[in-house]
N, C-alpha and C positions, 0 to 999 in steps of 0.2 A: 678151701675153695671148691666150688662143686662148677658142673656145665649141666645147665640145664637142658634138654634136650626137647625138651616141649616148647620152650620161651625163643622157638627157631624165629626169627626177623625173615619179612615177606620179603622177597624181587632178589633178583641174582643181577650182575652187570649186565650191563649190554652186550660189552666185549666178549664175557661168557657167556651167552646164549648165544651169539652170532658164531664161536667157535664149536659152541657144541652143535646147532645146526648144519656146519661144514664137514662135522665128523660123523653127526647121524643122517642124512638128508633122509631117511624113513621119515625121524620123528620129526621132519622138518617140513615135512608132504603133508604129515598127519597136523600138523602145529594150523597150513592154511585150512585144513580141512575142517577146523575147529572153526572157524572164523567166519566161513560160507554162511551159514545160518542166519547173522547180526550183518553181513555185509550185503546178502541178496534183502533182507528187508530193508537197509538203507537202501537199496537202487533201487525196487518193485516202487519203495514210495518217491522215490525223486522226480520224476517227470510229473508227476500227479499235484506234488507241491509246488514245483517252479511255474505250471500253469497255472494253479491259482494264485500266484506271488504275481506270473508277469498280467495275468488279467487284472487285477486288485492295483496293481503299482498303475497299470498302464491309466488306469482309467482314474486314479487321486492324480496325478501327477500332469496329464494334459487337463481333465478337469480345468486343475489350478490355473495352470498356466494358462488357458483360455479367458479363464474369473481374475486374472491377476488386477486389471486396468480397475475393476471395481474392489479390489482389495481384498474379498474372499478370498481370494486365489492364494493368496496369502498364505494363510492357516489353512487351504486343502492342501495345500504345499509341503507345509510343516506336518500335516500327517501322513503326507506320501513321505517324507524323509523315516519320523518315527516309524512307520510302517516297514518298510524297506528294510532298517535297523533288526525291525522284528524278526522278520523271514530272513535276515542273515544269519541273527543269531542260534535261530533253529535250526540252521544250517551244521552252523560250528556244537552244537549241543548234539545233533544226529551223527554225527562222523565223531563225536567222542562213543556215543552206546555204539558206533559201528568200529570202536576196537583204534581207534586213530588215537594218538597221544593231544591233549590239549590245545590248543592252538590260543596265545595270548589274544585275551581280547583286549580293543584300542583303550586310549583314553580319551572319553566321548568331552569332558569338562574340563576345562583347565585347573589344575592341583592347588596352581597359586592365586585362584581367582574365587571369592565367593558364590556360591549357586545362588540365585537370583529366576524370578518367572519370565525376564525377556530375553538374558543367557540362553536359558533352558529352551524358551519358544525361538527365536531365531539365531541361536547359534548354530545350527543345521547346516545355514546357508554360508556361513565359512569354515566350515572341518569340516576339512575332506572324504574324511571317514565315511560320512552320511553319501556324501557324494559315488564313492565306491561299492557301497550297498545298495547305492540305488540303481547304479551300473550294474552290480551281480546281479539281482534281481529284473530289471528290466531286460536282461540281451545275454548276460554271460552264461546265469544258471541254465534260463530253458533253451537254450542252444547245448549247450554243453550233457544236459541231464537228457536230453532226444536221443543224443546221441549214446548213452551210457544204457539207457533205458530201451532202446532195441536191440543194442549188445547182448544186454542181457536176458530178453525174454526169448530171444533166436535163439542162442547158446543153449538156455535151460530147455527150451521146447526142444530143440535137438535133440539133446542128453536125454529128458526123458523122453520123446517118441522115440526112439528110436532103442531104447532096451526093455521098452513095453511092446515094440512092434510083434513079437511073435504072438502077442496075447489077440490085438485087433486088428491087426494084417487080414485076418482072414474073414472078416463080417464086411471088406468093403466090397462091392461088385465090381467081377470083373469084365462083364461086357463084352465089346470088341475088341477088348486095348491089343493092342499088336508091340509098344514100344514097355521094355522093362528096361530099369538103367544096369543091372547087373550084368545082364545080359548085353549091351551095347559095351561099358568097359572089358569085360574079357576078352573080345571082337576082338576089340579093338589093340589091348594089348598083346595077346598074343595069335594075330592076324589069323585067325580061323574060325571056323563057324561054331558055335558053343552048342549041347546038346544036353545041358541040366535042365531042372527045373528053373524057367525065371520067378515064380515068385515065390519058390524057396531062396532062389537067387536074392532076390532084392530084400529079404525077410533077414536073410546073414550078413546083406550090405548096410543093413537099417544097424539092425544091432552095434556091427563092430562101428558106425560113425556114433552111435549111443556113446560106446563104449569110449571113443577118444573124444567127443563132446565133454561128457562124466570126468571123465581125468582130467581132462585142463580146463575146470568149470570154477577148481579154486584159483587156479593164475589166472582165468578174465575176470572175475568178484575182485582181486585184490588188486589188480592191477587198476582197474577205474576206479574203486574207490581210491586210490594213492592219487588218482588224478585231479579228482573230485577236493581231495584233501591237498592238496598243493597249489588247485586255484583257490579254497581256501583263504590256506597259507598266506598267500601274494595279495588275496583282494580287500579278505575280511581282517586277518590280525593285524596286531598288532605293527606299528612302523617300530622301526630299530633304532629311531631316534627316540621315540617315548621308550623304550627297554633301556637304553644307554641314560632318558634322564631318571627313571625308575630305579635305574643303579646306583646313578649318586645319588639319588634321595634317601636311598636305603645305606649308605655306605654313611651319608652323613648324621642317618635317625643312630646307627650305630656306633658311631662315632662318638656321638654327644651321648648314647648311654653306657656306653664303656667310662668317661670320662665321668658321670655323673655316679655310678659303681665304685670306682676306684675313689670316690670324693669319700662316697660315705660308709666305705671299706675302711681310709684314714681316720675318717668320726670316729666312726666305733673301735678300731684298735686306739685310738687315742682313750677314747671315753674307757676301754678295758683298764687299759694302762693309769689312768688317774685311780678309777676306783679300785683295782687291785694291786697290782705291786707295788706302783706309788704311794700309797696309805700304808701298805707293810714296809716299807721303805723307811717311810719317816716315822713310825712308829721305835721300827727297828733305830736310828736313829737316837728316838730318845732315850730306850732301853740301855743300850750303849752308856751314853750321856748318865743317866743315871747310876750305872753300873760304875761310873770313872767316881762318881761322887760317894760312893759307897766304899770304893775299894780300900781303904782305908780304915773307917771306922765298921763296916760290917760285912768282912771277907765273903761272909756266906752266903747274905743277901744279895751282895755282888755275883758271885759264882750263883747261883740261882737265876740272878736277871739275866746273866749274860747264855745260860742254858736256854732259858727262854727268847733271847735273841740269835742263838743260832736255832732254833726253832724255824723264827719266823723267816732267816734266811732262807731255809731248806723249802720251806713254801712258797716265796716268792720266788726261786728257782723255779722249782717246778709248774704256778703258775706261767711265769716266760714261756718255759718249754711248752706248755701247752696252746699257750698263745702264739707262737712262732709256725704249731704243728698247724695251725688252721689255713696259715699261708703257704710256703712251700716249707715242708721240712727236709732234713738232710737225705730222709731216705728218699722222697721221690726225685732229687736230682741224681743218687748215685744207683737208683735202683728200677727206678721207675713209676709206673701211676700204678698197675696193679698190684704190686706187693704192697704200695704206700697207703692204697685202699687197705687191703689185707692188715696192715697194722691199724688203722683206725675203727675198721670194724671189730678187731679186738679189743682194742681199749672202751667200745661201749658198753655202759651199762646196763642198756636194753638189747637183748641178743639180736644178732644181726645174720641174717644167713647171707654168705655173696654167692651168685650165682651170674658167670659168667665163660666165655670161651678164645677169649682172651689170653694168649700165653704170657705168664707171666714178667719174660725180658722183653714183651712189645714197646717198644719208645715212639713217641709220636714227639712233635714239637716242643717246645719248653713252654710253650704261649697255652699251649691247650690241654698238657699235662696240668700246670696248676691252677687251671680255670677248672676245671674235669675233677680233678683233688676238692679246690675250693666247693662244688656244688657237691660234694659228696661230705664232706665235715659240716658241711650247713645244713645239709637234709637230714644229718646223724644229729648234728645241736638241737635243730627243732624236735625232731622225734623224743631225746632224753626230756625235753625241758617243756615241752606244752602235749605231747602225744596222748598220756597214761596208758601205754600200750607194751604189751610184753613182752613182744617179737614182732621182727621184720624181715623182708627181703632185699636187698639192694641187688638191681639186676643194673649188668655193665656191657656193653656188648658194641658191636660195630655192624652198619646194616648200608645198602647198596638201594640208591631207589631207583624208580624208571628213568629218570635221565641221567643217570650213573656217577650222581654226588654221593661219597662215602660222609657219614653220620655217626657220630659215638651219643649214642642212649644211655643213660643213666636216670633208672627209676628205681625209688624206694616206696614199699608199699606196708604198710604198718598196719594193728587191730586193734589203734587204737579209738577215741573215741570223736573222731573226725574235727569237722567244721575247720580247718583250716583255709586261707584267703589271703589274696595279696592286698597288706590294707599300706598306706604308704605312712614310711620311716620305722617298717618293721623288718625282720629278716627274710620274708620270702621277695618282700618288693626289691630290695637290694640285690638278691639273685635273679631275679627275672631282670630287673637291669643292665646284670653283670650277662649273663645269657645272650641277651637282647644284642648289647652292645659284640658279642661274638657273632650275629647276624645267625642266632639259634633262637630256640622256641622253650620256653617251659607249661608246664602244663600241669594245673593243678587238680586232680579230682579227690573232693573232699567232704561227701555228705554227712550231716550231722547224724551221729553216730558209727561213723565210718563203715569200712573202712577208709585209708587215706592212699593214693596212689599220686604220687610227684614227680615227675619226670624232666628231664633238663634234654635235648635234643641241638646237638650242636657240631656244625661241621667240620670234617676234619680237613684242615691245607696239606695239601702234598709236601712230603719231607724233601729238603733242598738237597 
């Protein structure tokens, strides 16, 4: 077993970057300061779009409604709705490039309902959805983005005039001015009459307000954008009752492929079992049989058959054992999934390199250990038997994504000569079922000529 050090899996948890930020708050100053760039060009353009969203919406949308009595109004209606939609959705696509995580979008159709062109043309006017995008866009965005959008250009013009001030402080005229503000705060603070320069005075008052503008420039960026992203949140995504019936949909697409897996997991160990050890079975049988018939008249011929029927024993043993090792064999209950890998990449006859970081007494679940096993003796069968390939890699590994669901990868990548596909009632469709029905992903890339990369990505449940 090797650890690949290169095959490093992207995103750390959550939990761990929010601790490490608590232990560095340097790199945690430096982490917003990274962010300013993508979050000051989401606000520089937000006022800019919401005007043209609430001009554009204001003017489909009373149109309509004035045209409605002659029916027009109708379908200018229905494109102030799609309209609206639009400039939501570029909403929620700008606050993803501004560094924000996802934000589910709705569901505009009904899942159990056929798409149809009067659906589609006036279903607008009862989901809600349409309704709340025409609210953000007409009243909530540019109200909201006014506000974010003088924040912001006050802030940065602060910041920088005021750490460029030494540079063009001194080309403005000074005239009569009699009143400097430097000069009026020291006064004032320490009740006496100042006698510096004021407009060296105001020249070191400019800078040091640069200078605390410039430092809290990424807590005002990150802060309205989080604002900006949680009306959002509330206006444009996703409701939590379509996530909750998105859940069972998906629990129950998973369900009936798990179920449909395990059908044709029974097929085929069944259909094993007829055309192997069941034929050496009854073979062996007749061998036997014959042998009782012989024992008598031709001692030798007998002892002969019956050599050749513990032959056929010792074979049909062995295949069992091998057909047993495809499900769960004894070592991955008493040992684990990585060693039980580690035994099956030895027994291939096409070399297999494993490369993982993984310690070997890891246990996970009993459910995803031999799910995990099973796509790794499937991707090692395909590889011997359809690949022509001479060497492989199976990489095994555990990886943390942005919303901090842990994931077991398991990819085999072979040289051999590609075009592999999931065609149905063959053995990769059976795994991408079996996959599926674990609410995992597999992945096939396989160009003709290869090479072949197969991946099985599947999540892990917390141990009870």
């Amino acid at each position: 077993m090797t650890t690949d050090s290169s095959a490093t899996l992207d995103g750390v948890t959550t939990s761990q970057q929010s601790v490490e930020q608590r232990e560095n708050p340097g790199r945690s100053y430096g982490m917003l300061w990274r962010g300013v760039p993508r979050e000051l060009g989401f606000l520089l353009l937000t006022m800019p779009i919401a005007i043209i969203g609430f001009s554009v919406i204001h003017s489909l949308f009373w149109a309509g409604v004035g045209t409605i009595v002659i029916y027009v109004g109708l379908f200018v209606l229905i494109g102030a709705f799609y309209t609206a939609r639009g400039f939501g959705t570029l909403e929620l696509v700008r606050l993803q490039w501004a560094g924000r995580p996802r934000i589910a979008r709705p569901q505009w159709e009904p899942a159990d309902k056929p798409r149809s062109f009067w659906r589609s043309a006036f279903g607008p006017f009862v989901n809600g959805h349409y309704w709340l995008y025409l609210l953000h866009t007409m009243i909530v965005n540019p109200i909201v983005s006014i506000f974010s959008w003088v924040v912001t250009i006050v802030w940065t013009s602060i910041a920088l005039g005021g750490l460029t001030s030494w540079i063009w402080f001194g080309f403005i005229p000074q005239g009569n001015q009699d009143f400097f503000l430097s000069r009026t705060i020291v006064d004032w603070m320490f009740s006496t009459q100042s006698t510096f320069n004021p407009r060296a005075g105001d020249i070191v008052l400019q800078l040091i307000l640069g200078v605390v503008f410039a430092a809290t420039l990424p807590f005002v960026t990150r802060g309205l954008t989080l604002m900006h992203n949680a009306i959002a949140a509330g206006v444009l995504g996703a409701w939590r009752s379509e996530a909750l019936q998105r859940e069972v949909a998906d629990l129950s697409a998973s369900r009936g492929a798990a179920v449909t897996a395990e059908d044709q997991a029974l097929r085929r160990l069944e259909r094993d079992l007829h055309d192997g050890p069941q034929q050496r079975l009854i073979r062996l049988q007749m061998d036997i049989a014959t042998a009782e018939r012989k024992l008598d008249s031709d001692p030798e011929g007998a002892r002969a058959i019956l050599a050749e029927a513990g032959a056929q024993a010792r074979d049909t043993l062995e295949e069992l054992r091998a057909l047993s090792r495809g499900f769960a064999p004894p070592i991955l209950q008493d040992r684990g999934l990585i060693v039980a890998i580690e035994s099956l990449v030895a027994r291939s006859p096409i070399p297999i390199q494993l490369e993982t970081s993984i310690a070997p007494g890891t246990r996970f679940s009993p459910e995803l250990e031999r799910s995990a096993y099973y796509v790794a003796a499937e991707l090692a069968t395909n590889l011997a038997r359809h690949s022509d390939a001479s060497a492989a890699r199976l990489f095994i590994d555990l990886r943390t994504d942005p919303a901090g669901v842990l994931w077991l990868d398991v990819w085999l990548t072979d040289n051999g000569k590609g075009g592999a596909t999931l065609v149905d009632g063959h053995g990769l469709r059976g795994l991408d079922e079996r996959v599926h029905g674990l609410r995992g992903e597999l992945v096939v890339d396989s160009p003709a000529g290869g090479p072949t990369r197969i991946g099985a990505h599947i999540p892990v449940p917390p141990l009870q």
